[in-house]
C-alpha positions in Angstrom: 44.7 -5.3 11.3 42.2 -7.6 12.5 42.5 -9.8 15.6 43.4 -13.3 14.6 42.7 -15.7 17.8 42.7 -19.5 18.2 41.4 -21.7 21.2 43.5 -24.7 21.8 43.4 -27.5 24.4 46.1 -29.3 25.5 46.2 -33.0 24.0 47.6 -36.2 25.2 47.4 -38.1 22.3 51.4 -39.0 20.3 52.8 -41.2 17.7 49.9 -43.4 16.3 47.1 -41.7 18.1 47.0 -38.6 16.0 45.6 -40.2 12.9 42.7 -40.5 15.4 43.1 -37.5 16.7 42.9 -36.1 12.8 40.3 -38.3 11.9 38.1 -36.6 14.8 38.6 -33.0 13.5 41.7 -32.2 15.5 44.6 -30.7 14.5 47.6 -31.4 16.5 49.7 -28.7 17.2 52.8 -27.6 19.5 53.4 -24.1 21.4 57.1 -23.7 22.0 58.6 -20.5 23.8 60.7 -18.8 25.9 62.3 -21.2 29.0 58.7 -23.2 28.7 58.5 -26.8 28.5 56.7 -26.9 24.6 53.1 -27.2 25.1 51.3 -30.7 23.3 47.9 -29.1 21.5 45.0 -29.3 19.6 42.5 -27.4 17.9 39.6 -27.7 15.6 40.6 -28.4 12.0 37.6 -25.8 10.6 39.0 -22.6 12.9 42.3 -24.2 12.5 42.1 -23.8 8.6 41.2 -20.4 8.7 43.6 -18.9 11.4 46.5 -20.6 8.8 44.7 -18.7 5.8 44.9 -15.4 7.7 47.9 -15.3 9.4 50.5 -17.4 7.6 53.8 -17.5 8.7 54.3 -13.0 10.0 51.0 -12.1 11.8 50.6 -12.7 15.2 48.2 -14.8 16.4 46.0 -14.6 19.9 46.4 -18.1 21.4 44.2 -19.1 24.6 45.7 -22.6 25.6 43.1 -23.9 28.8 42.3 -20.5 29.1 46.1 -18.6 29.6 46.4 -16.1 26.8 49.4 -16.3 24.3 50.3 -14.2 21.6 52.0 -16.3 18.8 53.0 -16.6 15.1 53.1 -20.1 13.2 56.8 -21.0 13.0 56.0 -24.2 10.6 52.7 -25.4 9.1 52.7 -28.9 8.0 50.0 -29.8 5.4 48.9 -33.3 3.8 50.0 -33.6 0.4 47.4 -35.1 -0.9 44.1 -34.0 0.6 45.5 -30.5 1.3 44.8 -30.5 4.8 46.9 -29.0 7.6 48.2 -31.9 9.7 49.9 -30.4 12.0 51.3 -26.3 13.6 54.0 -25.1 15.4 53.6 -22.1 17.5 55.7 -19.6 18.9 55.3 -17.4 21.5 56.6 -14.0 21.6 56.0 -10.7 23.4 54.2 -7.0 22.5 57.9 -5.7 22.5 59.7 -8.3 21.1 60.7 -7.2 17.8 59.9 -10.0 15.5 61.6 -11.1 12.3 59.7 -12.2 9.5 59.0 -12.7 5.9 56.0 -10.8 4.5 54.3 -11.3 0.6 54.3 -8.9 -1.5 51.3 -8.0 -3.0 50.9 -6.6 -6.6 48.0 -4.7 -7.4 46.8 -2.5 -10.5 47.0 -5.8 -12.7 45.2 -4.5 -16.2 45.6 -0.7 -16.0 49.5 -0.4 -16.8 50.5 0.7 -20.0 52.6 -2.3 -20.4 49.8 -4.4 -20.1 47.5 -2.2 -22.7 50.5 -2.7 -25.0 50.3 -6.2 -25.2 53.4 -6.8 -22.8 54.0 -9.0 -19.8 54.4 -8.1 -16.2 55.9 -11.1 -14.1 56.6 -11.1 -10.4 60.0 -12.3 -9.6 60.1 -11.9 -5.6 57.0 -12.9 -3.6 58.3 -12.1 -0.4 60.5 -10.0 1.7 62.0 -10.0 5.4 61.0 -7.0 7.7 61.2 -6.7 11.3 59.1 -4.8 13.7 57.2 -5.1 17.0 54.0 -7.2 16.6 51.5 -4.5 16.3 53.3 -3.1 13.6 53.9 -5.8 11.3 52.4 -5.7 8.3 50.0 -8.7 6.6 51.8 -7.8 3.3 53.6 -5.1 1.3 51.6 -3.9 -1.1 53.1 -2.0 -4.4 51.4 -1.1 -7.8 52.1 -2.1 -11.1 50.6 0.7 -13.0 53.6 3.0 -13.6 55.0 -0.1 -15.5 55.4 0.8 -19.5 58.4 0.0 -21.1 60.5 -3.5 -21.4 63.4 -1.0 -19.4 60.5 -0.5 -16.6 60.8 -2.6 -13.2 59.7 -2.4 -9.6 62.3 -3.2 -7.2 62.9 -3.3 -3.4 63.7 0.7 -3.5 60.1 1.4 -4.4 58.5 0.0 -1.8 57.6 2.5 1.5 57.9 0.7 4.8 55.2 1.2 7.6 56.2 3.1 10.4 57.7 0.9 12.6 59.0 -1.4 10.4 62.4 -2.1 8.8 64.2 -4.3 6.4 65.6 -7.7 8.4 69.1 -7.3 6.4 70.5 -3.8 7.2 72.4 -4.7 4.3 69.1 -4.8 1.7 69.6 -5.0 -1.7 67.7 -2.0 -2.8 68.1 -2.7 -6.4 66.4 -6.6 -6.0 64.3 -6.6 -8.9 60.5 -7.6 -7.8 58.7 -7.8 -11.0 60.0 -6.8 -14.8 58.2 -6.4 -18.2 58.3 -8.2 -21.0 58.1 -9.4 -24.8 55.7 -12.3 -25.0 57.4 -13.0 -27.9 60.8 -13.6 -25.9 59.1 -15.8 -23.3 57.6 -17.6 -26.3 61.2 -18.3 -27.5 62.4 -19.0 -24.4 60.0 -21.7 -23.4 60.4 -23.0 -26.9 64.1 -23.4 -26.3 64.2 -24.9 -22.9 61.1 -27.0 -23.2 59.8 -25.5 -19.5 57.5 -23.6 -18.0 57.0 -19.7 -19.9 57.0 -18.2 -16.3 60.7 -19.3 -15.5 62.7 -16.3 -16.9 65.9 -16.9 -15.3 67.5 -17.2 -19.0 65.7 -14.2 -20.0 67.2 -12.3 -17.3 70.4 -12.2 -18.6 69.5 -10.3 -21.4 68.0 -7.6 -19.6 70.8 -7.3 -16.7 68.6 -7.6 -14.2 69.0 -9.4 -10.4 65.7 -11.6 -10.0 66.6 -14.0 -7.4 63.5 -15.7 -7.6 61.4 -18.0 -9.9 59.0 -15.3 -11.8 55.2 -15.7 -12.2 52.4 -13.7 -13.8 51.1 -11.1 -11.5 47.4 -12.3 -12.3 48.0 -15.9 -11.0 56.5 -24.8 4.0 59.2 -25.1 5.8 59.8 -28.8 6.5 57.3 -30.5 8.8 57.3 -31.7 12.5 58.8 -34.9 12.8 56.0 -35.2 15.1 53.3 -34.7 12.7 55.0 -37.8 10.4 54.0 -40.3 13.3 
């Protein structure tokens, strides 16, 4: 896993001041951790952008905050809703052998070789993400599984099929192993579906029933934040 790193200078500027601070290509930003006083930061939007891209919200991140190293993961992004742009992070810092909790996507690949797919059927993905814990060299960027063994409409890929790094484990020791992640289907019973409740084909909930499966999620084709700051609202 590559090194993901930031640079970030500590700020001054609060309340009415960061639409400023914004409008200069800053992002403002906040580094909590441990008995520390939380940190006030900023950081270029550009490099800012991309370290959000890359790490999410379960890789580390290397922070250097007026030149003391950190190690870090984004605990909440918030990000303009119109112009799509991150307004502002919170950081927090952990340790090399602090064993970190965190949700990872899952990542389907093999979209177009399945027999299911060959046969005209569709594959939707009904969990996008999963909790794993592990110390933060070994945790993952995502959990990747194939959908090429899919064939039938009785065919599914669930929580039981995926193999963990080593060093990483399922956050609930309790796991549902038989969580369904993605499931085949008719197009002609998603048509139907649709038709009936006047919504969006890629909501199977209703369709679920009728197979007896557990998707806990809101499904979406394979081939397609937490609440903000209050400080970032000033």
């Amino acid at each position: 896993m590559n090194e993901i790193s930031l640079k970030l200078d500590k700020r001054v500027a609060e309340g009415k001041k960061l639409a400023k601070l914004r409008d200069g290509g800053y992002v403002p930003s906040v580094v909590y951790g441990g008995q520390n006083v939380p940190a006030m930061t900023q950081s270029k939007v550009v490099e800012t952008t991309k370290v959000v891209k890359a790490a999410g919200k379960h890789t580390p991140v290397h922070l250097v905050v007026d030149g003391t190293k950190k190690l870090a993961i984004i605990k909440d992004v918030d990000v303009d809703p119109v112009r799509h742009t991150v307004r502002h992070i919170a950081f927090h810092t952990i340790n090399q052998n602090d064993v970190i909790t965190t949700e990872v996507p899952i990542v389907l690949v093999g979209q177009g070789t399945s027999e299911a797919e060959r046969a005209g059927l569709v594959i939707l993905q009904a969990l996008d993400s999963i909790e794993v814990k592990a110390k933060p060299a070994h945790l993952p960027e995502s959990i990747v599984l194939s959908i090429a063994g899919l064939a039938t409409e009785d065919d599914a890929l669930m929580v039981s099929d995926i193999v963990l790094p080593e060093g990483v484990a399922f956050a609930d020791v309790d796991q549902d192993m038989e969580l369904v992640i993605a499931n085949v289907y008719e197009p002609s019973a998603l048509a139907a579906e649709n038709e009936a409740a006047g919504g969006d084909a890629t909501d199977v909930s209703e369709v679920e029933s009728e197979k007896g499966t557990a998707a806990e999620a809101s499904a979406t084709p394979v081939s397609a934040e937490a609440s903000p700051e209050a400080e970032s609202k000033k």
